[in-house]
N, CA, C and O atoms as a GROMACS GRO file, in nm:
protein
  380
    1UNK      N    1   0.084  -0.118   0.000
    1UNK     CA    2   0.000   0.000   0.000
    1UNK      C    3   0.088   0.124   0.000
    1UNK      O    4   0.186   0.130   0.074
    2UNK      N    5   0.054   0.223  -0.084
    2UNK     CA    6   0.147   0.352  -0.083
    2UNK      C    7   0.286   0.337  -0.104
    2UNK      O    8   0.363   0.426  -0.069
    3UNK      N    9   0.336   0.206  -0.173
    3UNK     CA   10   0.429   0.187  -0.203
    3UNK      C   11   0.500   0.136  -0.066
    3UNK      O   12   0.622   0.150  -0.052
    4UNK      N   13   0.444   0.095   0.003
    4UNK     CA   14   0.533   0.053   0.123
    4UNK      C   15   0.535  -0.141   0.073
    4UNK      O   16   0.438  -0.209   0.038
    5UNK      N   17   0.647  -0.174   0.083
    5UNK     CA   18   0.723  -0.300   0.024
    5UNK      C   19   0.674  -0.402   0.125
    5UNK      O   20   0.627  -0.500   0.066
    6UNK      N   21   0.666  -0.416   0.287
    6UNK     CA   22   0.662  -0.497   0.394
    6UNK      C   23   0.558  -0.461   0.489
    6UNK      O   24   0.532  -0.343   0.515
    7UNK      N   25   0.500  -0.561   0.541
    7UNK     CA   26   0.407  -0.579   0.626
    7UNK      C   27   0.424  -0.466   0.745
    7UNK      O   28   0.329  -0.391   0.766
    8UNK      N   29   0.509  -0.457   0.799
    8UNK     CA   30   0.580  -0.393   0.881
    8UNK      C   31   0.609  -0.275   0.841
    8UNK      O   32   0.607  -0.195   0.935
    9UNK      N   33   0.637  -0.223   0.731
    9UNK     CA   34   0.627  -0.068   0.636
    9UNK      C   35   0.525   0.023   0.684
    9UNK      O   36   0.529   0.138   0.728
   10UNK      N   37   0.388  -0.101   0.652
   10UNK     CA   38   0.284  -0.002   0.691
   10UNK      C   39   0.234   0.014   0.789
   10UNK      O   40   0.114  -0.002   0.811
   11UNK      N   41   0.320   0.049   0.867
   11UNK     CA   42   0.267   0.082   1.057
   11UNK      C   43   0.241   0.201   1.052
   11UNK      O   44   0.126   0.230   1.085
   12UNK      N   45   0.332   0.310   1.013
   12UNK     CA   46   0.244   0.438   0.961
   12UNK      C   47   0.182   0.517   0.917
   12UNK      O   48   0.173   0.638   0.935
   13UNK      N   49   0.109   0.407   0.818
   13UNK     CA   50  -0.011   0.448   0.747
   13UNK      C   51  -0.171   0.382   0.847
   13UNK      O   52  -0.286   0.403   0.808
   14UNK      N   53  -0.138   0.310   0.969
   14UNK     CA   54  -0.232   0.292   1.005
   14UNK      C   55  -0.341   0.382   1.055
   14UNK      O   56  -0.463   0.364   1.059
   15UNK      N   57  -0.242   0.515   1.105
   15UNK     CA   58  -0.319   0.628   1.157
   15UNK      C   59  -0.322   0.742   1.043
   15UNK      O   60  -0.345   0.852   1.092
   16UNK      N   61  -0.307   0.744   0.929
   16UNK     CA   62  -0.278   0.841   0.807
   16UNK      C   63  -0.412   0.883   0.796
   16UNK      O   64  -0.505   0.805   0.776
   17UNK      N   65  -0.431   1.067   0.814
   17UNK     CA   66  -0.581   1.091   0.772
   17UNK      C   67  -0.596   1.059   0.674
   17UNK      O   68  -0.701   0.994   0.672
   18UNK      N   69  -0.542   1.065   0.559
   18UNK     CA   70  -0.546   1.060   0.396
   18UNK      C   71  -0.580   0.901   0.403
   18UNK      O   72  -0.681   0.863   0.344
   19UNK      N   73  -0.526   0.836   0.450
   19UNK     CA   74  -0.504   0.686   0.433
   19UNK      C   75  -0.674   0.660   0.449
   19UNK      O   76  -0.752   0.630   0.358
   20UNK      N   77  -0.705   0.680   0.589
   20UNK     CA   78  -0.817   0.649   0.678
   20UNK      C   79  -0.914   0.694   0.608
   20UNK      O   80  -0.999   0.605   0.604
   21UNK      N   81  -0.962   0.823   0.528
   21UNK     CA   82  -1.002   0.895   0.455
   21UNK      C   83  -1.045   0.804   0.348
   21UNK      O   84  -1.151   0.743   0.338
   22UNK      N   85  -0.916   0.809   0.247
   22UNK     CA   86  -0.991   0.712   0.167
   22UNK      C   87  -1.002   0.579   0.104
   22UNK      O   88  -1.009   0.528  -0.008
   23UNK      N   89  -0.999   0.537   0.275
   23UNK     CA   90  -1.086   0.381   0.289
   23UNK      C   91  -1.214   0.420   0.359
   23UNK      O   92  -1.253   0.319   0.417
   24UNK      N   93  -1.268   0.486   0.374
   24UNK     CA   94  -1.439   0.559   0.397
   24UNK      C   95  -1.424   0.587   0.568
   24UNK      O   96  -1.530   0.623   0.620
   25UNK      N   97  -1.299   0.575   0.665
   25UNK     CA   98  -1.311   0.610   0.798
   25UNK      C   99  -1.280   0.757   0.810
   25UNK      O  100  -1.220   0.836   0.737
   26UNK      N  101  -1.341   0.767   0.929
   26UNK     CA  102  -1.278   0.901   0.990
   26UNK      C  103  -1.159   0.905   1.018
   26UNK      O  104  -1.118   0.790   1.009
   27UNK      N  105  -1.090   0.963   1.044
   27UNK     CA  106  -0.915   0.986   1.060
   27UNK      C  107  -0.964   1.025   1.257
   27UNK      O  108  -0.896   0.975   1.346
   28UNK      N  109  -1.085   1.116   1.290
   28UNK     CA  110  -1.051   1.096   1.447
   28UNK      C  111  -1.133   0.992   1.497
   28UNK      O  112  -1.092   0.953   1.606
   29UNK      N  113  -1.227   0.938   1.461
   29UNK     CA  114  -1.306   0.890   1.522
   29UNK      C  115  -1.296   0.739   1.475
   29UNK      O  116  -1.310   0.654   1.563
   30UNK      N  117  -1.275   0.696   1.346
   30UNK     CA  118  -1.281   0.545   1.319
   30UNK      C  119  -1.168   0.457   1.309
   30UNK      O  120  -1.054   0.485   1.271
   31UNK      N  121  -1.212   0.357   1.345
   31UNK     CA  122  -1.112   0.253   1.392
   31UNK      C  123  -0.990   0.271   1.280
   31UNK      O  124  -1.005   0.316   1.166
   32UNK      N  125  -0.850   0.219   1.351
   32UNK     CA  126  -0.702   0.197   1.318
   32UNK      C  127  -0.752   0.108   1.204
   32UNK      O  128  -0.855   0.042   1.190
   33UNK      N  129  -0.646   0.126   1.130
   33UNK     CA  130  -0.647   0.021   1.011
   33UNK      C  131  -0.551  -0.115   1.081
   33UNK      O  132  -0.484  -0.133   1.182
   34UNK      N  133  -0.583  -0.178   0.984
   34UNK     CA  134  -0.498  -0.322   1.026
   34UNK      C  135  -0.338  -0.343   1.061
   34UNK      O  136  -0.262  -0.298   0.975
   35UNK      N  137  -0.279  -0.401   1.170
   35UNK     CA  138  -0.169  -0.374   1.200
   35UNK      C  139  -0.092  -0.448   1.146
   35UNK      O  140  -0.142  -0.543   1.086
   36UNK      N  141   0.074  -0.432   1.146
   36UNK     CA  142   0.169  -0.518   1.071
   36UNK      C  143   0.158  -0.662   1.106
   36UNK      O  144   0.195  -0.758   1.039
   37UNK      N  145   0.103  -0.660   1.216
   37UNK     CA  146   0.138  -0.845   1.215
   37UNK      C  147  -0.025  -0.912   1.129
   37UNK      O  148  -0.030  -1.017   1.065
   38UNK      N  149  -0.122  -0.832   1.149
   38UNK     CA  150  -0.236  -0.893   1.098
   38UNK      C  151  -0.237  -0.901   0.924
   38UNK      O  152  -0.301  -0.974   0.849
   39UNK      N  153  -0.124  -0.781   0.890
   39UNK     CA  154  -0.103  -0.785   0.758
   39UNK      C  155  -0.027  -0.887   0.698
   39UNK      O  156  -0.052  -0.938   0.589
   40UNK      N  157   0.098  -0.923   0.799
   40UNK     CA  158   0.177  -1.013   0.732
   40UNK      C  159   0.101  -1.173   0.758
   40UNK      O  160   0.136  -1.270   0.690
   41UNK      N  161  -0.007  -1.183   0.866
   41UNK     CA  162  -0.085  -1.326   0.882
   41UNK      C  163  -0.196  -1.331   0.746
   41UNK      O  164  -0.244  -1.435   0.703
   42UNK      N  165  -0.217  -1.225   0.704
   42UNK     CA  166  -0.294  -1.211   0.569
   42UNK      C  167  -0.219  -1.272   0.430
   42UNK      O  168  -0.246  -1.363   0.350
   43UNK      N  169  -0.139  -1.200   0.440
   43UNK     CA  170   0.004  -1.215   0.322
   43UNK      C  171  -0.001  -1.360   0.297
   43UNK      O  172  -0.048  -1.428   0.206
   44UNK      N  173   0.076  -1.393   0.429
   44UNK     CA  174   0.114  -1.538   0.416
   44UNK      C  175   0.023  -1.686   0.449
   44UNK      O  176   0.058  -1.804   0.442
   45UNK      N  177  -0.092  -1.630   0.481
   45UNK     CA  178  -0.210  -1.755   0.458
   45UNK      C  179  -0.228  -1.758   0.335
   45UNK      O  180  -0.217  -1.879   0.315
   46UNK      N  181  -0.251  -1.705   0.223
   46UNK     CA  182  -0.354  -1.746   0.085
   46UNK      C  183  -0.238  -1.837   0.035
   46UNK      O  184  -0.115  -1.828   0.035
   47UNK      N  185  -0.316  -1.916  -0.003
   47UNK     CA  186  -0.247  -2.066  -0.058
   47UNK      C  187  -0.245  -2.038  -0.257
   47UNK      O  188  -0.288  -1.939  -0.317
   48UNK      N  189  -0.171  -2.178  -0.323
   48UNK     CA  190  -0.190  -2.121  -0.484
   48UNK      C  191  -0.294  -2.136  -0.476
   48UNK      O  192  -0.347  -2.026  -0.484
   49UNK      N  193  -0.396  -2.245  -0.457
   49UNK     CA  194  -0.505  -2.247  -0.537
   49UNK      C  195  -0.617  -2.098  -0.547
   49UNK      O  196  -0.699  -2.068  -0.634
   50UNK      N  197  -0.572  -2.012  -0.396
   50UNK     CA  198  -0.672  -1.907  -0.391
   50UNK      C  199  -0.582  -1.819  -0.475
   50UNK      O  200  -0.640  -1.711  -0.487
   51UNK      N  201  -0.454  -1.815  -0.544
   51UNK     CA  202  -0.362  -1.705  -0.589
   51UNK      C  203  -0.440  -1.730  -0.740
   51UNK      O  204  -0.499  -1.642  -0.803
   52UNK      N  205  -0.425  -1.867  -0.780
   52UNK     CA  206  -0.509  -1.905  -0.915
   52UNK      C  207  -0.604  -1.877  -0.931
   52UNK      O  208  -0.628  -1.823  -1.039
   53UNK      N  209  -0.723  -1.899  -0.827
   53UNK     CA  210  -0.857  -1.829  -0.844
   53UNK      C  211  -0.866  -1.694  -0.840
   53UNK      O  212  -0.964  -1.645  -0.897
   54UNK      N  213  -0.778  -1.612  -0.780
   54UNK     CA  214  -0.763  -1.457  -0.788
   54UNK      C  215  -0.739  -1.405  -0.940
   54UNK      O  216  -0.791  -1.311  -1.001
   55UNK      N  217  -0.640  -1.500  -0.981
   55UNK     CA  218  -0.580  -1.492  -1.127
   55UNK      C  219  -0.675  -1.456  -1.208
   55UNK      O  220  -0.696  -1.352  -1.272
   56UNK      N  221  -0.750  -1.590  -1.193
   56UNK     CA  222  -0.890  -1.616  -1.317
   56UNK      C  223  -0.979  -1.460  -1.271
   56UNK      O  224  -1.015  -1.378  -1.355
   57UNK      N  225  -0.999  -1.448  -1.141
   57UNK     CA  226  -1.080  -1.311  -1.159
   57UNK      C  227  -1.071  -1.183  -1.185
   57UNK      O  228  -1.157  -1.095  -1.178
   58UNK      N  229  -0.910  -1.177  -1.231
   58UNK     CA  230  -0.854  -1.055  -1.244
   58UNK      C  231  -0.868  -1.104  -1.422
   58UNK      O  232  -0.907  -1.034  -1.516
   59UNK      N  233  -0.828  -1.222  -1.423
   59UNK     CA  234  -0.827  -1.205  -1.570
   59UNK      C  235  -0.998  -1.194  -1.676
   59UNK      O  236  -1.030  -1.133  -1.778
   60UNK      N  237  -1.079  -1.298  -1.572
   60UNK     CA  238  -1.193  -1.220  -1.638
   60UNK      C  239  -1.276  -1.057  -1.624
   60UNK      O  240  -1.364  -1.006  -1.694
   61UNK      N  241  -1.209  -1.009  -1.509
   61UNK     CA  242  -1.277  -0.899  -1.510
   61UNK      C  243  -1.208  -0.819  -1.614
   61UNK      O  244  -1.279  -0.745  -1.682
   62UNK      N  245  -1.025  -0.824  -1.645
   62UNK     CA  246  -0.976  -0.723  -1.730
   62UNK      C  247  -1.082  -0.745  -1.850
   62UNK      O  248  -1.154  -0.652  -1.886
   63UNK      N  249  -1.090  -0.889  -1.917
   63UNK     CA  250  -1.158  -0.905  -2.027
   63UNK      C  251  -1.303  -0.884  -2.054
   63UNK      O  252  -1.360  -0.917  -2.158
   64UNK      N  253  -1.351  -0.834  -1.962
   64UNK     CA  254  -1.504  -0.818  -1.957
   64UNK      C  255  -1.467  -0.659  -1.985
   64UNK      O  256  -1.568  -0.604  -2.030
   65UNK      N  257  -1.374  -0.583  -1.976
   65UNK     CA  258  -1.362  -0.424  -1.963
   65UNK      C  259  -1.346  -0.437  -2.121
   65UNK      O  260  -1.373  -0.329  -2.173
   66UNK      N  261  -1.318  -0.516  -2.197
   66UNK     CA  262  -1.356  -0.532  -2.347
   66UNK      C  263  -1.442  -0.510  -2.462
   66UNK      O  264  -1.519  -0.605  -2.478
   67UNK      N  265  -1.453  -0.428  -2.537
   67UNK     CA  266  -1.613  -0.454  -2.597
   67UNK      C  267  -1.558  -0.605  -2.732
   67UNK      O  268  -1.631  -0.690  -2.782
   68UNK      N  269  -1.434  -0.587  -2.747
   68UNK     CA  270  -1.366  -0.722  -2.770
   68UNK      C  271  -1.222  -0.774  -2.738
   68UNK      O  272  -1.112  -0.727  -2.770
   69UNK      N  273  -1.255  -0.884  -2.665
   69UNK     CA  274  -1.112  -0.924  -2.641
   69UNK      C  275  -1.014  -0.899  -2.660
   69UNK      O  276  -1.028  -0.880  -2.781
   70UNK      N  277  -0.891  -0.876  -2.638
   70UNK     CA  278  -0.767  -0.882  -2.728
   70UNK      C  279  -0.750  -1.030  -2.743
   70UNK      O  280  -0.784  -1.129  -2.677
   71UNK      N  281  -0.687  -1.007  -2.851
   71UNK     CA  282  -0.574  -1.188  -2.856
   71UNK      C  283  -0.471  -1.208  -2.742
   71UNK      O  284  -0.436  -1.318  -2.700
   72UNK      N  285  -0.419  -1.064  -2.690
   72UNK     CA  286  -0.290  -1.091  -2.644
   72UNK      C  287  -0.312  -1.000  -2.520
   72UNK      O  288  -0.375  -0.896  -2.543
   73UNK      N  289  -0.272  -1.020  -2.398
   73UNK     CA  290  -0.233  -0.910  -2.298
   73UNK      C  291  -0.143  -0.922  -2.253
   73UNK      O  292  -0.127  -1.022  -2.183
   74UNK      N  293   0.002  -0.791  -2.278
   74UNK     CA  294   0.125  -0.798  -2.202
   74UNK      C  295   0.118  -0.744  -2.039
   74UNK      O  296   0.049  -0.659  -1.982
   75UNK      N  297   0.223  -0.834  -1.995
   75UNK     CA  298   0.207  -0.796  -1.850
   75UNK      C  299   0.365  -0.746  -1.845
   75UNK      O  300   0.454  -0.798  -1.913
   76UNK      N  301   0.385  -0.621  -1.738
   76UNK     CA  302   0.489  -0.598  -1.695
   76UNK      C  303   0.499  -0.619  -1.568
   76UNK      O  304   0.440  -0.559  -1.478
   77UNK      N  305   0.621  -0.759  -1.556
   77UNK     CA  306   0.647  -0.831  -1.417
   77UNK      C  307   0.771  -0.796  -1.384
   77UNK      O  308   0.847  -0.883  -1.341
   78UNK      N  309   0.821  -0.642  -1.400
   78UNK     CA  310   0.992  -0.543  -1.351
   78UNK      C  311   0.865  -0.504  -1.249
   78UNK      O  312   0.746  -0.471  -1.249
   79UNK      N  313   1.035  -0.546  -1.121
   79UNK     CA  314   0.999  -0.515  -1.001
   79UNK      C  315   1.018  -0.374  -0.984
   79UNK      O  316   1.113  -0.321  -1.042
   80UNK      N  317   0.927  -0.296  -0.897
   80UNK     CA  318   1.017  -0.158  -0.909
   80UNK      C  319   1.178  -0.100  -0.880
   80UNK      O  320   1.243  -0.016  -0.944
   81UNK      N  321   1.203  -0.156  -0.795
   81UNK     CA  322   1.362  -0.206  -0.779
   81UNK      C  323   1.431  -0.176  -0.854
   81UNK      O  324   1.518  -0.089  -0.856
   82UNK      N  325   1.394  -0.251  -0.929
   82UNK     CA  326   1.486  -0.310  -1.093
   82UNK      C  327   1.573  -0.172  -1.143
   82UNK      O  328   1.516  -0.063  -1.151
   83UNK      N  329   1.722  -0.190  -1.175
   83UNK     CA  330   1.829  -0.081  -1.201
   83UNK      C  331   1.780  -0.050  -1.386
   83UNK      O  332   1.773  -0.139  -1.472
   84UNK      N  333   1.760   0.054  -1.402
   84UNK     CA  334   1.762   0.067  -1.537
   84UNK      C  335   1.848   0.112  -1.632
   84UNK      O  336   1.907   0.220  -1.630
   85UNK      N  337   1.854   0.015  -1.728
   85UNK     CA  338   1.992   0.051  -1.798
   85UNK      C  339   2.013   0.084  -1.937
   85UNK      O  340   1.942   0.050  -2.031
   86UNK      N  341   2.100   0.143  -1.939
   86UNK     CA  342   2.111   0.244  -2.114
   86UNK      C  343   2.069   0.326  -2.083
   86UNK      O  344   2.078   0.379  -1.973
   87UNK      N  345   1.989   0.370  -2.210
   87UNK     CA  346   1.949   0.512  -2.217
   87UNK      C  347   1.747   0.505  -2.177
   87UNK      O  348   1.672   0.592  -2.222
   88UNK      N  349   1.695   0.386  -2.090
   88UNK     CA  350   1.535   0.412  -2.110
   88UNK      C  351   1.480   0.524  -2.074
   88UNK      O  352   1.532   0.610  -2.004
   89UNK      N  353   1.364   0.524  -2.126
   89UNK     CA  354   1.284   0.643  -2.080
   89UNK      C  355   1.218   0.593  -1.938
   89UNK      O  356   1.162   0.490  -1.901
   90UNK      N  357   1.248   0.706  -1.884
   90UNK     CA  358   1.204   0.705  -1.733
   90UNK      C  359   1.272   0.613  -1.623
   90UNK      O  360   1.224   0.557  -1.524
   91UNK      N  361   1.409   0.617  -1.678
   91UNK     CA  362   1.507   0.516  -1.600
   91UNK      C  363   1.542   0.561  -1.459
   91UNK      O  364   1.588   0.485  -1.375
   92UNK      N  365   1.514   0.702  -1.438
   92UNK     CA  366   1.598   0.787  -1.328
   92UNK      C  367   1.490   0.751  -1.219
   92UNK      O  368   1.514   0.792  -1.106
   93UNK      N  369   1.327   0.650  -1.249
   93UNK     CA  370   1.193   0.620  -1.132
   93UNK      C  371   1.265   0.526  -1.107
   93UNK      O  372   1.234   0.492  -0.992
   94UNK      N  373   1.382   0.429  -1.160
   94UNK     CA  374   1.343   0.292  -1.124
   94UNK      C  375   1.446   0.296  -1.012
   94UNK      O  376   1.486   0.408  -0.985
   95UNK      N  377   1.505   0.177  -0.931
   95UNK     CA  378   1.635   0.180  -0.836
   95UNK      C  379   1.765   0.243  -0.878
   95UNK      O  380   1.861   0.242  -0.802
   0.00000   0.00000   0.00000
């Protein structure tokens, strides 16, 4: 979330007005968002078969945003990390 990499990252977005805001809470009045350890017991329960069934629903919903299919959908799987090299465009975002 917000670009935070680890379970544990997002300890300070638990109290973020902006954060709290817009997930529909109040920033004084409604409950903390979920804490690092409940995040990382989230993380690391979903098994493949629920990663596969997530798959299929990401992949039918992209294709339903279709009025026709493509044949082909590229995916970009560069981590943000990733050192960029030569001359790319927009090399100076990546690590």
């Amino acid at each position: 979330m917000a670009g935070y990499e680890a379970a544990h990252d997002a300890h300070p977005l638990r109290e973020a007005p902006i954060v709290t805001l817009r997930l529909d809470r109040l920033p004084e009045t409604g409950a903390s968002l979920a804490s690092p350890p409940t995040l990382a017991r989230c993380a690391n329960r979903v098994s493949r078969p629920a990663l596969y069934r997530l798959a299929r629903v990401v992949r039918d919903h992209c294709l339903a945003s279709y009025a026709k299919p493509p044949q082909v959908i590229g995916l970009d799987g560069e981590a943000p990390e990733a050192r960029g090299h030569g001359q790319q465009a927009q090399a100076r975002y990546a690590g």
